[in-house]
C-alpha positions in Angstrom: 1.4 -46.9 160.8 -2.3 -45.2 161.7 -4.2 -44.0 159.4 -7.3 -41.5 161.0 -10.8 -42.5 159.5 -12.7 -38.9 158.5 -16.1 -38.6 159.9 -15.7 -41.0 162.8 -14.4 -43.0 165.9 -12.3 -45.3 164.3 -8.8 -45.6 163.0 -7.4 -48.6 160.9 -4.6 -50.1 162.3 -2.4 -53.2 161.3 -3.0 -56.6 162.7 -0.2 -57.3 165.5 -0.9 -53.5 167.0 -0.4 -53.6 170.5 -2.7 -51.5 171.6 -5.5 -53.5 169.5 -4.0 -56.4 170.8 -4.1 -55.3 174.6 -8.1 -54.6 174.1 -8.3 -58.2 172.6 -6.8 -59.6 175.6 -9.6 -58.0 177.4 -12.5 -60.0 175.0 -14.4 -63.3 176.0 -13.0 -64.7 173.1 -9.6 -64.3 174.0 -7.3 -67.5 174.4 -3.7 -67.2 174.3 -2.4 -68.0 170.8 -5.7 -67.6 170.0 -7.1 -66.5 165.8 -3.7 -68.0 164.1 -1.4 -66.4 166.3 1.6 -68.1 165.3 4.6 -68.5 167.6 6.7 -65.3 168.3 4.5 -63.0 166.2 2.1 -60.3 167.8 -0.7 -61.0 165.4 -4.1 -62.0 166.2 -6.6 -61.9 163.5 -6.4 -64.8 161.9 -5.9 -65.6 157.7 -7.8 -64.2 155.0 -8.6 -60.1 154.6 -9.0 -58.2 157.4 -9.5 -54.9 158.5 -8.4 -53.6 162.2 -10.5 -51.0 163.3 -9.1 -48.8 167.0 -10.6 -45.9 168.6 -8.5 -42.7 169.3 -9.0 -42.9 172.8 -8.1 -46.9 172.9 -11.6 -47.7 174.0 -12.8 -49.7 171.3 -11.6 -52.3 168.9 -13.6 -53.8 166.1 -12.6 -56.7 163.7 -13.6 -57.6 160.4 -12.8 -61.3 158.5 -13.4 -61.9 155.5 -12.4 -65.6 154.4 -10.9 -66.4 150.9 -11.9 -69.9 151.4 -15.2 -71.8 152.0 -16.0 -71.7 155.5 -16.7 -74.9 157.2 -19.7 -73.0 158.8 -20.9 -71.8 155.3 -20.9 -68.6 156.3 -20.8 -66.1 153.5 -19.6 -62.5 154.0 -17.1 -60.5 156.3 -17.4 -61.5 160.0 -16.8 -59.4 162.9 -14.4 -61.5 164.6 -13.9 -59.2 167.8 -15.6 -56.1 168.8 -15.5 -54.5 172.4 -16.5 -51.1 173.5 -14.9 -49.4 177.2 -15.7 -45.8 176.3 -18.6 -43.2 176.1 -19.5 -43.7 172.0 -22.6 -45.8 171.8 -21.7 -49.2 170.7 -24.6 -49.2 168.2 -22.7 -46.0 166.5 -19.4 -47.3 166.5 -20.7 -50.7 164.9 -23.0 -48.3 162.2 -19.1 -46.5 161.7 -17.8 -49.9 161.6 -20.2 -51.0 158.1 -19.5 -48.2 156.5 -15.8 -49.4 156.0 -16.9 -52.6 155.8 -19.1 -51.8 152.9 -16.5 -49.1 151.5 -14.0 -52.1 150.7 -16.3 -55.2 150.5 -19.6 -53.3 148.6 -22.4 -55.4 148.8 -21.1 -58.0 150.9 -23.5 -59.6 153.8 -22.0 -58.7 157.1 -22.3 -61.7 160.3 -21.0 -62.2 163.8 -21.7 -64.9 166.6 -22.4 -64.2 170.3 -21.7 -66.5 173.0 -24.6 -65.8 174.9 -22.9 -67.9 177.6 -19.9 -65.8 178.0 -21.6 -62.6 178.1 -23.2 -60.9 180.7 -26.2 -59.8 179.1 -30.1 -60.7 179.0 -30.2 -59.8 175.3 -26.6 -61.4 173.8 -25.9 -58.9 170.7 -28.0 -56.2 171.7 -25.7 -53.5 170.6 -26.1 -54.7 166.9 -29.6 -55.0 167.1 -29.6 -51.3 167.9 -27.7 -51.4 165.3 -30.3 -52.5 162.9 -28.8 -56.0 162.5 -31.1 -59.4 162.3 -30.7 -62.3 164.8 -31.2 -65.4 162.7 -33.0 -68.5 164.0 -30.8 -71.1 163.6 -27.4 -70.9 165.8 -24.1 -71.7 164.5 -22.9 -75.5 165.3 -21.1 -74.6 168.3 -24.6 -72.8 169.4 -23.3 -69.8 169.5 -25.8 -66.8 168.2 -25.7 -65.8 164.4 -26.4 -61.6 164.0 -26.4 -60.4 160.2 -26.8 -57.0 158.7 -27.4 -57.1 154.4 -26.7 -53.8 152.3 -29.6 -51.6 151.3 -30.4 -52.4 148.0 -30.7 -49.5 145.8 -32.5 -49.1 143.0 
């Protein structure tokens, strides 16, 4: 089942989609059975809520996590486990599309990601979300991979 998204790129689609999975496949982070995929089942997100987020044309797929336990990282917030962007759409607009849903079902909540500068092929790892207006915090997670956060406007 697809539901369209009004006003944007993206369309929510269930964890285990094949399409969304095919993109994955294509990410640095990929590893076979990789995110809690469990033996003979398609999906690939991993536990906890989730929202899987596919372009129209299949050129982008974005991820959001949120745990519903403590994070060994400490972490707070919903993650974007997996984003990657093929097409024309900026992928500073598709993120800014991206935290609007987040936002929508998680209000208030401080979105993260990590970037493995390593694996990327980039002179700025995360550069899209800092067009994005996210932050890149100082310290690095424990693997030493790159922290990016965005925090809701406060209104008021």
């Amino acid at each position: 089942m697809i539901q369209l998204l009004v006003d944007g790129h993206w369309l929510t689609v269930r964890d285990g989609d094949a399409r969304a999975l095919a993109i994955f496949k294509q990410h640095y982070s990929y590893r076979h059975r990789a995110h809690g995929q469990l033996r003979g089942s398609s999906t690939f997100v991993g536990q906890g809520e989730k929202m899987v987020l596919l372009t129209a044309d299949l050129s982008a797929l974005f991820v959001w996590q949120r745990s519903t336990v403590e994070r060994r990282d400490h972490q707070e917030g919903a993650r974007c486990s997996i984003f990657r962007n093929t097409g024309a759409v900026l992928s500073s607009t598709l993120i800014t599309e991206a935290e609007s849903l987040a936002w929508a079902r998680w209000p208030g909540l401080r979105l993260f990601t990590y970037v493995n500068a390593g694996r990327i092929r980039s002179t700025n790892p995360g550069y899209c979300f800092l067009m994005a207006g996210w932050t890149r915090l100082s310290q690095r997670s424990p693997g030493g991979l790159v922290i990016l956060e965005k925090l809701p406007l406060v209104t008021g």
